[in-house]
N, C-alpha and C positions, 0 to 999 in steps of 0.2 A: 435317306430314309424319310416315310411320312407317317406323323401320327395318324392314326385315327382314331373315328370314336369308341373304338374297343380297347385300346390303348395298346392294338400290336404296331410292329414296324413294318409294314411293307417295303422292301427294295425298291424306290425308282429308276435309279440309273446308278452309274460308275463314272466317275471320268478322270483323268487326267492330265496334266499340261505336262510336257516332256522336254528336254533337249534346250532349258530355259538361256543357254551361254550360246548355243550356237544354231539351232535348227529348232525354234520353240514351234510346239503346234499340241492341240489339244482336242483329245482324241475322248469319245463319249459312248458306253457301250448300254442296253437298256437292260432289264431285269433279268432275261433270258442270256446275254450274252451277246448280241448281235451289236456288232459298230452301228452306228446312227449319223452320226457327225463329226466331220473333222475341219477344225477352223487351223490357217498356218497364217504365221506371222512372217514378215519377212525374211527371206536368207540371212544369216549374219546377222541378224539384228538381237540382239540379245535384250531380255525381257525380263524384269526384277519380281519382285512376290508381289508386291502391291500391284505394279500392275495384272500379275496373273489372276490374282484371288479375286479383285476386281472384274475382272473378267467372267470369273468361273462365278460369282454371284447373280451376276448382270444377268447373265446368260440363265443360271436356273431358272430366277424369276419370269423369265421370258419365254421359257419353254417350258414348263411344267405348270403352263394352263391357272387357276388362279390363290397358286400355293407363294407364301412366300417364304422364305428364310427367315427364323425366328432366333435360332442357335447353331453355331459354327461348335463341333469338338475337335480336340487334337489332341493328339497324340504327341506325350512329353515322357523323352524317358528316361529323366531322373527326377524326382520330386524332392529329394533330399529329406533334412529330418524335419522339416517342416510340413511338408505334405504326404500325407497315408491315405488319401483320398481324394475322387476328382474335384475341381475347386474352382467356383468364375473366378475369374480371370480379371485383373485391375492392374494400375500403372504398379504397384505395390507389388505384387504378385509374381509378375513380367521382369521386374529387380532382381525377385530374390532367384529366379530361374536364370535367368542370366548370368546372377553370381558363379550357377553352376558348372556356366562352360568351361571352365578351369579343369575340370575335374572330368567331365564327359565331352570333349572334344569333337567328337566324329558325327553325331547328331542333334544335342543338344543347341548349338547355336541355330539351326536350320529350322528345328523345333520353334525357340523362342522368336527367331523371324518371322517367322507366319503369323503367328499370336500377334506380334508387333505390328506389321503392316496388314491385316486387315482391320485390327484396330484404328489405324490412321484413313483408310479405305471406307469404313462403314462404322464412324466413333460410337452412335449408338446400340452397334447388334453385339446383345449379349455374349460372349465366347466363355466355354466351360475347358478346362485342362484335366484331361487323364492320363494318369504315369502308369510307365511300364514298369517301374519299382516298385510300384505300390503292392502288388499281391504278395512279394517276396516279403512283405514284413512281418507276415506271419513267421516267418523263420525264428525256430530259438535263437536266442541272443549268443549261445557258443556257435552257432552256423551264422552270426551278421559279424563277426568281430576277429581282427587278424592279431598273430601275438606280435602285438607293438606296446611299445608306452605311450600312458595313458595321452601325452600330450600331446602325440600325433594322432592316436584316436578319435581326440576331438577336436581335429582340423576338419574332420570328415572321410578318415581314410576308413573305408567299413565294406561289410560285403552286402552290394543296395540290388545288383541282379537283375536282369532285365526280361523283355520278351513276357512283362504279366499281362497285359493287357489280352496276348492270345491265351495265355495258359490260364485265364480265367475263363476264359469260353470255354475251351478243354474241359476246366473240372465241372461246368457247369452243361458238358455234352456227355463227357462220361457214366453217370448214373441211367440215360436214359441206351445205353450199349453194355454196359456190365454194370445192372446196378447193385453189386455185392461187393464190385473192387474195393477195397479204403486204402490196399497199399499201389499208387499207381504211378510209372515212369513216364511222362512225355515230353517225344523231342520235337523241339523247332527249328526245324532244317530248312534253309535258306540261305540267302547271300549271308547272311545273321546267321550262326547256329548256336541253340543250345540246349540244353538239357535240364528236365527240375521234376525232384522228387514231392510229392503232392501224397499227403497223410487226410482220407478224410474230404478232400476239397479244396486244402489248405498247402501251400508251398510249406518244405521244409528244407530244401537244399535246391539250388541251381547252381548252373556251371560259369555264368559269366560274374563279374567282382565288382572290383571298384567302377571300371570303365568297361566298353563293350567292346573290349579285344581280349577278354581274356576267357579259359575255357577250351571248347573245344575249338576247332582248326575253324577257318569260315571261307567265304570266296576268295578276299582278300585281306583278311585277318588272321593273325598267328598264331587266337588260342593262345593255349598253356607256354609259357618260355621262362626258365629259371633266368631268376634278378642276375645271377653273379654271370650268366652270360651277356645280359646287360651291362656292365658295370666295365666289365672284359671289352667291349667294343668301344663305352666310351674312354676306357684307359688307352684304348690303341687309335683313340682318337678317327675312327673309320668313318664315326658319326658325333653329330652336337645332339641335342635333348631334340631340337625339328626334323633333322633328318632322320635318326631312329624311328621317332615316332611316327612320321612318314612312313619309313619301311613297315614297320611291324602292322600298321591299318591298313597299307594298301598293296603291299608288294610280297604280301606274305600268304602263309594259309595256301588253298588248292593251287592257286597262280604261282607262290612261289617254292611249295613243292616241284610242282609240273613244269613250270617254265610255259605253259602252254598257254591257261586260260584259268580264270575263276570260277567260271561257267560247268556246273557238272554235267549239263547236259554233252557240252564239248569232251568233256575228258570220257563220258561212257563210251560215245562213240571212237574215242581215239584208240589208237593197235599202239602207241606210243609207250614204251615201258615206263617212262616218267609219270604220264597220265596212270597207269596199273598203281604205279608205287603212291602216289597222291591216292585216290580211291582208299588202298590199305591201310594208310593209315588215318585216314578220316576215321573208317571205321573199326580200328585198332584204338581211340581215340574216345570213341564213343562208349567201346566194350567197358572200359575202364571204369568210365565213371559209371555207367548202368552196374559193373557189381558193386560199387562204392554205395550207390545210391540204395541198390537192394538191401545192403546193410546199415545205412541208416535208417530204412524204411520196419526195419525185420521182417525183411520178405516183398515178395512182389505177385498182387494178381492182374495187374493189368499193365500194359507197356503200348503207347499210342503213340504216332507218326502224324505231324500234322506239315503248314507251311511248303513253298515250292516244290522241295526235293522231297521232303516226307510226305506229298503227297501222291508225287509223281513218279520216282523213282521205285523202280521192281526190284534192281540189284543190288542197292544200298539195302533197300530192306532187308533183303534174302539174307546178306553178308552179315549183316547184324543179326538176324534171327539166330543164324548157322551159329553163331557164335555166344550167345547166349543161351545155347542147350541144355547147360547146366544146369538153368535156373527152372526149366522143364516147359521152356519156349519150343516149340512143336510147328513149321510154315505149313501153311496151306498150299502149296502152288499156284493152284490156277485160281484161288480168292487171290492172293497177292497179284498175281498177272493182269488180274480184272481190277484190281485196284478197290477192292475190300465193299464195306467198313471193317468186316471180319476179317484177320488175314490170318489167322491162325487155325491150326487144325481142330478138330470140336472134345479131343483128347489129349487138348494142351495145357498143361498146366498153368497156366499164365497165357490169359486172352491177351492178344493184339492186335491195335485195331489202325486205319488212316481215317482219320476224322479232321474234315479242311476246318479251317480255323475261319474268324471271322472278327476281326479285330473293330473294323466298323460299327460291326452290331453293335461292340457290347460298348465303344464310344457312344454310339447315339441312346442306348436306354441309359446312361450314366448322363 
């Protein structure tokens, strides 16, 4: 994104570096969507962060005519109880997030590597940190806090929630589509899923916890799994604390419902009964917590679909709409088919809408 003098953000471009262990190459799309450029690095040659990000800076400067890179943001997603807000980023800083891969295993270190090596890549350019925890801290204190003693609570075992970083674009796109909602549900459906109840603007419950496997079901995460099933495989010794945890981040969720794929686009088109029974209970999964959430909310006017699958997906919708009928959710058809913003009927009790998220943006105005 580029400032300008009016102080909006205009899109430049999009880019990516992909396939960094075994087929790197780095692919560039322009404002509209159209590929532009694609640089590939050698087969098999596997390529580190410092050198990507180096690259992907090199590169902007050089092609984006005579703008330069002032501030790198990133996306960090646990801030811990130190940070409730985006924050430069110093050697100090970079420590205390780190401390935190303990704790948030699956992206956090990946996070604090970037931060790390474009630091060493470009030591002078400012880098700013935004968490994905951070929205969820509005949450009362009875919805951040599990029933433990008090002295493992203040190891950091707490409910920190993630996916805020979208759900603040969400609440900050919602008033301008329903602006009466105050009680409103949106899901973030993607490889990542999850759910959060939003009073006002404000998080007041989400579906992920301590780390980012728990909640609902995900491509290759397990969602919700009672501890004493845990505790049960390591007494039978099937798994140590790494391979569990292996299992349950990557082998689990739609892949290991289905046995097929994590990919929902794969399992809609699959005739596979495995693929059907995956599907059902995603969104058997989903229903749950959306009445949960309606009753923490005392009610519900609005319920939003954002992220990959809630953006894209017609029959995920439907399934969920169908099934929170209760709550006086009413589908549109052919607005769902056409993929909304509205997808509900105009005599539904509870508007629903797919409104794509835009996580970038609200990095770069932060």
């Amino acid at each position: 994104y580029a400032v300008d003098a009016s102080r909006s953000l205009p899109l430049l471009c999009r880019g990516e570096i992909e396939s960094m262990e075994s087929v790197p190459h780095f692919v560039v799309k322009n404002a509209a969507g159209k590929e532009f450029v694609v640089h590939e690095w050698a087969k098999g040659r596997a390529i580190d962060h410092k050198t990507a990000l180096h690259f992907v800076i090199t590169w902007l400067e050089a092609n984006l005519g005579d703008r330069k890179v002032v501030a790198p943001g990133h996306r960090i997603v646990l801030g811990g109880s130190r940070f409730e807000a985006p924050v430069r980023i110093d050697s100090d800083v970079l420590a205390y997030l780190d401390s935190l891969v303990i704790m948030e295993p699956s992206h956090q270190p990946y996070n604090v590597l970037g931060a790390r090596a474009l630091a060493e890549a470009f030591p002078g350019l400012p880098q700013v940190a935004c968490f994905d925890s951070s929205f969820h801290r509005t949450m009362p204190e009875v919805a951040q806090i599990y029933a433990l003693p008090k002295d493992v609570r203040d190891a950091g075992v707490r409910h920190w929630g993630y996916h805020g970083i979208s759900y603040e674009y969400i609440s900050r796109q919602v008033p301008k589509f329903a602006p009466q909602a105050r009680r409103v549900i949106a899901a973030h459906l993607g490889g990542g899923t999850s759910m959060c109840a939003m009073l006002d603007g404000r998080s007041v419950e989400t579906t992920m916890g301590l780390g980012a496997v728990s909640g609902l079901p995900m491509a290759t995460r397990s969602g919700d799994v009672p501890s004493d099933a845990l505790f049960y495989l390591l007494r039978r010794k099937l798994f140590d604390d790494a391979s569990l945890e292996k299992m349950l981040y990557e082998r689990s969720g739609l892949l290991g419902l289905s046995g097929i794929s994590g990919d929902m686009r794969v399992l809609q088109e699959s005739k596979d009964s495995r693929a059907v029974a995956a599907l059902e209970y995603f969104v058997y999964a989903m229903t749950k917590y959306a009445g949960a959430y309606a009753a923490v909310l005392g009610g519900l006017e609005a319920f939003v679909f954002t992220a990959g699958i809630g953006e894209h997906s017609v029959p995920v919708r439907a399934a969920l709409c169908a099934k929170l009928a209760w709550l006086g959710v009413k589908l549109d058809e052919q607005a769902n088919a056409s993929g909304g913003p509205r997808i509900s009927a105009p005599d539904s009790g509870v508007s629903v809408w797919v409104i794509p998220t835009n996580e970038e943006l609200m990095i770069a105005q932060h």
